[in-house]
Steps between C-alpha positions, in 0.01 A plus 500: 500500500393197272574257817316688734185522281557114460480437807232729552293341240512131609757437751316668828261178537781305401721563791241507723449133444903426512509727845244244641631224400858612527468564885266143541762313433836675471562293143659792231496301201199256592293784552565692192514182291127469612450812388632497140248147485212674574568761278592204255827656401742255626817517322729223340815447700861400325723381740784223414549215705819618613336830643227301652783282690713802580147696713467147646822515657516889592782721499378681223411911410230511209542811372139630343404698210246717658226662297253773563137314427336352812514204310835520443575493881279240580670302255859558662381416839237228411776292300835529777582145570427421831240540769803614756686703213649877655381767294607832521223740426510888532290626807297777371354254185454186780313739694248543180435124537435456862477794706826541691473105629871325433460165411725184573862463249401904408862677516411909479698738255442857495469610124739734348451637128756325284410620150832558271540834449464636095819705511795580689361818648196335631762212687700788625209673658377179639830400629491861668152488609589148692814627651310767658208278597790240644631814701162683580230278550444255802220303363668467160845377724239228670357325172845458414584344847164293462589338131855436609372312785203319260750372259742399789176272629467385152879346525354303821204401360718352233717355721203315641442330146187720454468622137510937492282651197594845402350764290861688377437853386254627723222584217382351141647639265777287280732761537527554852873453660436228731587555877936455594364308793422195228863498470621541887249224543608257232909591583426408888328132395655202526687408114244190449202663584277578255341756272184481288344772275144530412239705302164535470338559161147662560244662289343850597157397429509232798420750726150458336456170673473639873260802395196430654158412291758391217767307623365150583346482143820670301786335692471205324542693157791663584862468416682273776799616641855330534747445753850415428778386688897486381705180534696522861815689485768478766584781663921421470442499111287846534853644640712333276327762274566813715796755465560525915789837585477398870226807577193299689288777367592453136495135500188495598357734176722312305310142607173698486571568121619179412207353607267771360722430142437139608107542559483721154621212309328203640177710462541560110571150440149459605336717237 
């Protein structure tokens, strides 16, 4: 509820302009980057040299800390490396930013709720309730089909020395279990391809700079954001780290939380 009253309070104009723009000229992070200067909210960017090499030669899955302010989004996809950089973006939320039109190096994932379950009656029921939607439902049996497939293009896109950015859990929350297809993705890459992390520190109140009547004036006063992205890690040395039994399945949840554990870490050092 405090998102969509965000959003409702100064985002609506907002996206309007990005829509335009977005489907002018087909440029994700140009045109949002344009967007967080007029607002005068640009954020700082950390990225080591090494990270800046590693986007410059591709082969590369930036995993994203995803938040729930507009800002916060504009942020993530305003600051991925490159102009030709394949982001994966759920369908219903790209549809909020330009009307059902797919743009260019867009790969489609259908979202799925993720959040960790409080106790072990709540996982059984969801376990149960899945099962039964695996079993029962066609349209549930077809986003399934459609991710495996999106992630699966993903592989080919890195293959083509493109760089993938990823949002892993599926929501905002710092809690949420991020998605086993992190880890099917990451265990079918090649062992010196690489991984970087990142995470986007933004304040609440900079939703205040795309309000209209207020925004062009207070933007300048607010608190600037911050993007940060991890050293490169290899993905041989993520699996040196993993406890493999042989079952594809379970190797790839045990990647995924290695490189959640991994993420975790990187992120307090930050604070």
């Amino acid at each position: 509820m405090k998102r969509i009253i965000e959003n409702i309070a100064g985002a609506v104009p907002s996206v309007r302009r990005v829509r335009e723009s977005l489907l002018e000229s087909g440029n994700i992070p140009g045109s949002l980057w344009s967007e967080l200067n007029r607002c005068s909210v640009l954020p700082q960017i950390s990225c080591p040299r090494e990270t800046e090499r590693a986007f410059e030669d591709g082969q590369v899955v930036l995993i994203c800390h995803h938040t729930g302010h507009y800002p916060g989004a504009l942020y993530l996809l305003a600051s991925v490396p490159r102009k030709d950089t394949v982001i994966l973006v759920d369908r219903t939320a790209w549809n909020f930013w330009t009307g059902n039109v797919k743009l260019e190096n867009l790969i489609y994932i259908h979202g799925v709720s993720h959040q960790k379950a409080p106790d072990l009656k709540s996982k059984a029921i969801r376990l149960f309730t899945r099962k039964y939607l695996e079993n029962s439902s066609p349209n549930f049996r077809k986003r399934v089909e459609l991710n495996a497939q999106a992630y699966e293009e993903a592989l080919e896109k890195l293959k083509e020395g493109k760089v993938v950015a990823i949002t892993p859990d599926g929501g905002y929350h710092p809690q949420d279990r991020w998605n086993r297809r992190i880890g099917e993705l990451v265990n079918n890459m090649d062992n010196d391809w690489m991984i970087v992390f990142s995470h986007i520190n933004d304040s609440p109140l900079t939703i205040l700079a795309f309000t209209p009547g207020i925004g062009e004036s207070i933007g300048p006063l607010l608190p600037k954001g911050k993007v940060h992205f991890s050293e490169p890690l290899k993905v041989k040395n993520i699996k040196s780290y993993c406890q493999f039994n042989g079952h594809p399945e379970a190797n790839n949840r045990e990647t995924t939380h290695v490189l959640q554990n991994m993420h975790r870490f990187w992120v307090n050092t930050l604070r």
